[in-house]
C-alpha positions as CSV (number, residue, x, y, z in Angstrom):
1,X,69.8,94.4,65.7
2,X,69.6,90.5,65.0
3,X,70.7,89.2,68.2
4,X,71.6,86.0,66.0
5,X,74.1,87.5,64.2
6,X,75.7,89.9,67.1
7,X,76.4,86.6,69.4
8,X,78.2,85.0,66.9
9,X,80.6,87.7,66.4
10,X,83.3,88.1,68.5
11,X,82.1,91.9,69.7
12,X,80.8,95.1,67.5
13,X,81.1,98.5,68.1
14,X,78.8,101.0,66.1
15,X,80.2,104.2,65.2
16,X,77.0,106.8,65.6
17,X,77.5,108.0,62.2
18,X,76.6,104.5,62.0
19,X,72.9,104.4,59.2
20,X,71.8,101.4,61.4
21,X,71.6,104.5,64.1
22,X,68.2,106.7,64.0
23,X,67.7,109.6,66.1
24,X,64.3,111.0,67.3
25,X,63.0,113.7,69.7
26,X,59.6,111.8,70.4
27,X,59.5,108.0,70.5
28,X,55.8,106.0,71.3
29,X,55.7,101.9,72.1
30,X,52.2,100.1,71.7
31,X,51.9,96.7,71.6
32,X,50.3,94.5,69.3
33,X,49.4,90.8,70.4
34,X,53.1,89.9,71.9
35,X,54.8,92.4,69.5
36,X,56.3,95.8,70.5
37,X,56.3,98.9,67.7
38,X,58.5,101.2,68.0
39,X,56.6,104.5,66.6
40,X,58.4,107.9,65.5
41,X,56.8,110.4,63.4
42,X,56.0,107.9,60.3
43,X,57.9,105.4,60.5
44,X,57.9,102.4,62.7
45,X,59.7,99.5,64.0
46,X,59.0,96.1,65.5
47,X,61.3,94.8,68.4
48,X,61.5,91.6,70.5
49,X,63.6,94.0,73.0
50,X,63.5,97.5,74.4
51,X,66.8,98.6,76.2
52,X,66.6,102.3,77.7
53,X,70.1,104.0,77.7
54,X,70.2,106.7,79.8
55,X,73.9,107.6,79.1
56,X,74.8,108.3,83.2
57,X,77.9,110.0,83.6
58,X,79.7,110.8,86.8
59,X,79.3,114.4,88.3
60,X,82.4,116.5,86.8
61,X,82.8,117.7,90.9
62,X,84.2,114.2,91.6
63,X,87.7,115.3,90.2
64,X,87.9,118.5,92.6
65,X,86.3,116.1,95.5
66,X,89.0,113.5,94.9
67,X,92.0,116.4,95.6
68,X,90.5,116.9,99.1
69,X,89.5,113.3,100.1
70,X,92.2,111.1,98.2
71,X,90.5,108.3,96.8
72,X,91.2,106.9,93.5
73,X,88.3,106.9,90.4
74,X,87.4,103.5,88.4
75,X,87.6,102.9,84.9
76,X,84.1,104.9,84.3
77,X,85.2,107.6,86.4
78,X,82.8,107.1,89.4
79,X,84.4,106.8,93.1
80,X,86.0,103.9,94.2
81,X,85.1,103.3,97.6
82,X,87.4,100.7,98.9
83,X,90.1,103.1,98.6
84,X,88.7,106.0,100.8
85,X,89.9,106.3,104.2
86,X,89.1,104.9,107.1
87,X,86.3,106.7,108.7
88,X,84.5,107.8,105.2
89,X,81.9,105.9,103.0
90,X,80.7,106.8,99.5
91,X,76.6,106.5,99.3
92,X,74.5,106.3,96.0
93,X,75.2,107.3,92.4
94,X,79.0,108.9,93.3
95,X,79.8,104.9,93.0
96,X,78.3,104.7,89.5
97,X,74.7,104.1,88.5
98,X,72.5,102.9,90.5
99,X,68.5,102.8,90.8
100,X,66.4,104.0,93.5
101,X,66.2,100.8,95.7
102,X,70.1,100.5,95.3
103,X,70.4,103.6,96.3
104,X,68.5,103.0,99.8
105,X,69.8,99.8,100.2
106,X,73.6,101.2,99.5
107,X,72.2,104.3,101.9
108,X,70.8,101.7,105.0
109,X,74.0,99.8,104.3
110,X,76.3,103.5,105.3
111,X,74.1,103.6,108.3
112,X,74.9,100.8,109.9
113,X,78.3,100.8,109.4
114,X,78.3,104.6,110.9
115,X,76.5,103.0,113.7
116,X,78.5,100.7,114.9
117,X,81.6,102.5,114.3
118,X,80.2,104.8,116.7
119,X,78.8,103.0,119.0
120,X,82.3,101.6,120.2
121,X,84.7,102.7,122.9
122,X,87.2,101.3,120.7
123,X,87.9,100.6,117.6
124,X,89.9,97.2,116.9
125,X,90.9,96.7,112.9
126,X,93.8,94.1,111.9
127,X,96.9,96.0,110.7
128,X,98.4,95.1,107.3
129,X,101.0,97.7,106.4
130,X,104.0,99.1,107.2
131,X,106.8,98.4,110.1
132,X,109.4,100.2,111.4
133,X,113.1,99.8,112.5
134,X,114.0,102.4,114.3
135,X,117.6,101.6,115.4
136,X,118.0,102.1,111.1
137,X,115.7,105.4,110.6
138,X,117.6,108.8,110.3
139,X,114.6,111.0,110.3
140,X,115.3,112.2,106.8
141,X,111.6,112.5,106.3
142,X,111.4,111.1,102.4
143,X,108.7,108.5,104.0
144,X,106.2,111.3,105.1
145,X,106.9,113.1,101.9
146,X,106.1,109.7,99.9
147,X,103.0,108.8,101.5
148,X,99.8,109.3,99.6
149,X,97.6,109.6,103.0
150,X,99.6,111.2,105.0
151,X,100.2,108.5,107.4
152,X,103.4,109.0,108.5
153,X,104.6,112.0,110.9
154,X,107.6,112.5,113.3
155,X,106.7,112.7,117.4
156,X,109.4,113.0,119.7
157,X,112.2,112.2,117.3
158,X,110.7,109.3,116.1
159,X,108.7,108.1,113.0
160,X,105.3,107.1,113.9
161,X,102.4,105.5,111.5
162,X,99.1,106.1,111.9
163,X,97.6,102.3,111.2
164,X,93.8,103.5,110.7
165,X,95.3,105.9,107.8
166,X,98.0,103.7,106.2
167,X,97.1,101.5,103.1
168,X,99.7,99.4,103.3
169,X,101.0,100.5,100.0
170,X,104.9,100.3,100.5
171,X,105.8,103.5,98.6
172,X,107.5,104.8,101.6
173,X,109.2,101.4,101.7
174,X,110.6,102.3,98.1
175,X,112.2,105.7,99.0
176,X,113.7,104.9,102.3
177,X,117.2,104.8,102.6
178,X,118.0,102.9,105.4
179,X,115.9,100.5,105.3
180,X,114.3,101.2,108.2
181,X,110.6,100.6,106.7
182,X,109.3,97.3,105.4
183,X,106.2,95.6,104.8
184,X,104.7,93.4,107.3
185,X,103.6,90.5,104.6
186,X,104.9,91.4,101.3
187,X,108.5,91.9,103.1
188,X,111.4,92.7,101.0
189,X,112.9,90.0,101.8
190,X,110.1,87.6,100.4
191,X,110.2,89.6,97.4
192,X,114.0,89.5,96.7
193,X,113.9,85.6,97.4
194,X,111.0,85.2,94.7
195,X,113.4,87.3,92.1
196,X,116.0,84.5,93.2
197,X,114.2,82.1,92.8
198,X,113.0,82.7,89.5
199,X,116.1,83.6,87.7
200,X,116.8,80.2,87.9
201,X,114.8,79.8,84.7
202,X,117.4,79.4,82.3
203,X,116.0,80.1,78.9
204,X,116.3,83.5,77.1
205,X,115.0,85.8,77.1
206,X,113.3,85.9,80.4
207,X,111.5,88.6,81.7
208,X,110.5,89.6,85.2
209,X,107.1,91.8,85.8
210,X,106.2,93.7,88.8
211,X,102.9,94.0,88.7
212,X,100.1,95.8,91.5
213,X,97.6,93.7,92.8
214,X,94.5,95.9,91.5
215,X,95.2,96.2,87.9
216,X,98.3,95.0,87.0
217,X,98.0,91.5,88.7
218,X,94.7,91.6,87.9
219,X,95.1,92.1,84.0
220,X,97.6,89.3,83.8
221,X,94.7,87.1,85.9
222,X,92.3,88.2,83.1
223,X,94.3,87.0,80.3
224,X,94.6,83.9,82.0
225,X,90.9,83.6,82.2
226,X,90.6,84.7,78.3
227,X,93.2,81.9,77.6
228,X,94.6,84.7,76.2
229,X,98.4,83.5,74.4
230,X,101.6,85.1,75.6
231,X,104.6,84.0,76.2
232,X,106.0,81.7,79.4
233,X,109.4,83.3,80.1
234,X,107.6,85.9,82.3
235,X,107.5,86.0,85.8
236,X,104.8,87.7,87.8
237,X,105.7,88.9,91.2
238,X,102.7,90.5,92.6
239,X,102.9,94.0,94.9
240,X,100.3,95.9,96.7
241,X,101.3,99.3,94.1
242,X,103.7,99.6,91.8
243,X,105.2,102.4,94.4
244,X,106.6,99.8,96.4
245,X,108.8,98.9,93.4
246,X,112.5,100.9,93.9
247,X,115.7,100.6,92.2
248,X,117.1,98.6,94.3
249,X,114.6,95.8,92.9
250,X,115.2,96.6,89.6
251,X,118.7,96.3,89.7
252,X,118.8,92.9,91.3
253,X,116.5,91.3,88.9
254,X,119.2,92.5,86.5
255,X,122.1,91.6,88.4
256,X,119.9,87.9,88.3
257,X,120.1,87.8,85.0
258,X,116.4,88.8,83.7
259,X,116.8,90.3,79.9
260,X,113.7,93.0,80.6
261,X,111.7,94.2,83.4
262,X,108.3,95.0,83.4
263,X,106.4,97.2,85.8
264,X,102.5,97.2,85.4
265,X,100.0,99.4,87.4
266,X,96.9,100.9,87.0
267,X,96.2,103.6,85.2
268,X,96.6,107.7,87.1
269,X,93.2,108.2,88.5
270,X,92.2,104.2,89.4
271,X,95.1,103.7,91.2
272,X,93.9,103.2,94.6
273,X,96.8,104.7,96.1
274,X,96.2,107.8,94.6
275,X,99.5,109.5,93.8
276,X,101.8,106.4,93.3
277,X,101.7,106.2,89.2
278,X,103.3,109.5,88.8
279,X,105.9,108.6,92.0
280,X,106.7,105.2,89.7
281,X,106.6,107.2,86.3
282,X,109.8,109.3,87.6
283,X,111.3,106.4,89.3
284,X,111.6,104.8,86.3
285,X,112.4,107.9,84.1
286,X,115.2,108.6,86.7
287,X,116.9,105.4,86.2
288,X,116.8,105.3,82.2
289,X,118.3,108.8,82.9
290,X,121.3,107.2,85.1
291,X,121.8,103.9,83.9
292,X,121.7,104.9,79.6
293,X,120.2,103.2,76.4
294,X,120.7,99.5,78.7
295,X,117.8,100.7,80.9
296,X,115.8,102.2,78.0
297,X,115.5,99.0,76.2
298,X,115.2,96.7,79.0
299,X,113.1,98.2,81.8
300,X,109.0,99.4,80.8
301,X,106.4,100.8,82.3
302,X,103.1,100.3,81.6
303,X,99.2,101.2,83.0
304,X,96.4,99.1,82.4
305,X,93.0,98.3,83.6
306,X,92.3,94.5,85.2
307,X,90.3,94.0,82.4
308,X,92.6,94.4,79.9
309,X,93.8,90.8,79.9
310,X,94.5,91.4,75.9
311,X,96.8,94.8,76.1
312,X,98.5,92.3,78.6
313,X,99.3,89.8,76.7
314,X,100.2,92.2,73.7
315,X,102.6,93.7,75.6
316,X,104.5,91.0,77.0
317,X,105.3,89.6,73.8
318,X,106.2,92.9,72.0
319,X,108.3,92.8,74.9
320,X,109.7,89.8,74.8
321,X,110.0,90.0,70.7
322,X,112.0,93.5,70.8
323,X,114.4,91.5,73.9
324,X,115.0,88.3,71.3
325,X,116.0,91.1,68.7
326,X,118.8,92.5,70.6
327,X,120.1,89.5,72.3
328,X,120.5,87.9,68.7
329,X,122.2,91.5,67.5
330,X,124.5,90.8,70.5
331,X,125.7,87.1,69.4
C-alpha cells in the first residue's frame, strides 16, 4: 500500500476478495542495501514496511467462564478485568493480546496485588454503592433478585449488602418499591433535580438521554472529541448502568416536558454489569407495552460502544428529526 495515499483518506477497509490481497503458504524476506523483498514462489515484492498479523482471537471458553465468574467481555471479546470481582484478577492473553514480556510483567503485577491482599488482617476499600433505609424496606426481595453479583441477601429480617461484592450499579435502586435503596453519590435525588433543571430549556424539541458511564457517556464524550455534529437540544445525564434507570425517571422527564427520551448503554456482553442490558431491554419494552404508541415514539433504547462517537451522533438527530416530524403533525 502507498502509505501516501491511505493517510489522506479518511479510513479504508479492504474486502479480502480484495486483488490488492495475495495469499501464500511460504513467504521469504532478504534484504537488499536498505530495501526489503518480499519473495513467494516467483514473484516478488519490495516494501518500506513489514507488519506481521497474527489474527489473535480470544479462547471460545471465555463465554462459558464468564457464566460462572460474571465479568463483562470488551469490544474484541477478551475479559474485562475491571469488572471482575473483588478478590479475582485476570493475568495474560485472557485480557487480549499481549507479548511475552507483557505477559510477565501483567503476571508480577497479579502477584503483588495477591500479596498484599493477603498479607493484611484487614482489608479497608472505600465504599461507593448502595444505601439502605430500612424503616422503608418490606423485604419483598426484588433487590436480591435484581442484582447482577449477588450482593444483596436477607439476615435477620433485614436487607444486608455485601460492600466488597456490590458495584455500585443501582439496578436494585430501579426495581425497589419503596424506596428504601438509593445510591450514595449518584442519589436520586441529584438525578431528579438535574431532569429539573434541564427542562427549563425551552426550545422544541428537547430531548433527555440517560446514558451509562462506560459506553454510553463515553460515546457521547467521543463525539465530542470527533467534533462530531449533532444537535444541542439533548441533555446528557450520566448514570453508573443504564439499570439504574426506572420508570419512575422516565416518566418525570415527561411529565417535565422532554419531547423523547434516550437511554444509551453498552452493548450485552461489555456491559460491566453483566446482566443489566437485558433487565433495561424489558424495562423499557414493558412501558411501550403500558403506556401505547406515546411511549413507542418517544422513548429509545440504544447500545453502543464508547468509541462510537459517530452512531452517537447519528442517532440523536434521527431522533430528534422523527420528534420535529410529529410535533409539526400535532400543530
Amino acid at each position: 500500500f502507498d502509505l501516501n495515499k491511505i493517510k489522506k483518506s479518511t479510513g479504508f477497509m479492504l474486502d479480502p476478495s480484495d486483488e490488492r490481497f495475495h495469499y501464500y503458504e511460504n513467504i521469504e524476506i532478504i534484504e537488499k542495501g536498505n530495501n526489503k523483498i518480499i519473495i513467494s514462489d516467483s514473484e516478488q515484492y519490495p516494501s518500506d514496511m513489514i507488519v506481521l498479523n497474527v489474527n489473535f482471537v480470544p479462547n471460545k471458553d471465555l463465554k462459558e467462564l464468564r457464566k460462572t465468574l460474571d465479568f463483562a467481555l470488551d469490544d474484541h471479546g477478551f475479559m474485562s478485568e475491571e469488572t471482575l470481582a473483588s478478590g479475582i484478577f485476570g493475568v495474560g492473553s485472557i485480557k487480549g493480546p499481549l507479548d511475552y514480556n507483557s505477559v510477565i510483567s501483567s503476571s508480577n503485577d497479579v502477584a503483588i496485588k495477591i500479596i498484599s491482599l493477603l498479607s493484611n488482617d484487614y482489608l479497608i476499600t472505600e465504599f461507593s454503592g448502595i444505601e439502605i433505609k430500612e424503616e422503608n424496606c418490606g423485604l419483598c426481595g426484588l433487590c436480591i433478585l435484581s442484582c447482577p453479583y449477588n450482593a444483596i441477601t436477607i439476615e435477620a429480617d433485614k436487607i444486608a449488602i455485601d460492600k466488597f461484592k456490590c458495584k455500585g450499579c443501582g439496578t436494585c435502586v430501579s426495581v425497589c418499591p419503596t424506596n428504601a435503596l438509593d445510591l450514595n453519590i449518584d442519589t436520586t435525588e441529584k438525578i431528579l433535580k438535574s431532569i429539573e433543571v434541564f427542562s427549563k430549556f425551552n426550545l422544541r424539541p428537547k430531548i433527555i438521554a440517560f446514558c451509562c458511564r462506560s459506553c454510553g457517556y463515553g460515546a457521547a464524550d467521543e463525539a465530542g472529541l470527533k467534533k462530531l455534529s449533532y444537535n444541542p437540544n439533548i441533555f446528557i445525564i450520566k448514570v453508573p448502568c443504564t439499570g439504574r434507570v426506572d420508570t419512575s425517571l422516565i416518566f418525570k422527564s415527561i411529565e417535565f416536558g422532554f419531547d423523547g427520551v434516550m437511554i444509551i448503554g453498552c452493548r450485552k456482553d461489555s456491559c460491566r454489569y453483566i446482566n443489566s442490558v437485558d433487565q433495561v431491554r424489558q424495562k423499557v419494552k414493558l412501558l411501550k407495552e403500558v403506556l401505547g404508541p406515546i411511549a413507542e415514539n418517544r422513548i429509545i433504547r440504544k447500545s453502543l460502544s464508547a468509541v462510537e462517537g459517530n452512531k452517537f451522533a447519528e442517532i440523536v438527530n434521527s431522533f430528534y428529526e422523527r420528534l420535529s416530524e410529529e410535533i409539526k403533525n400535532e400543530t
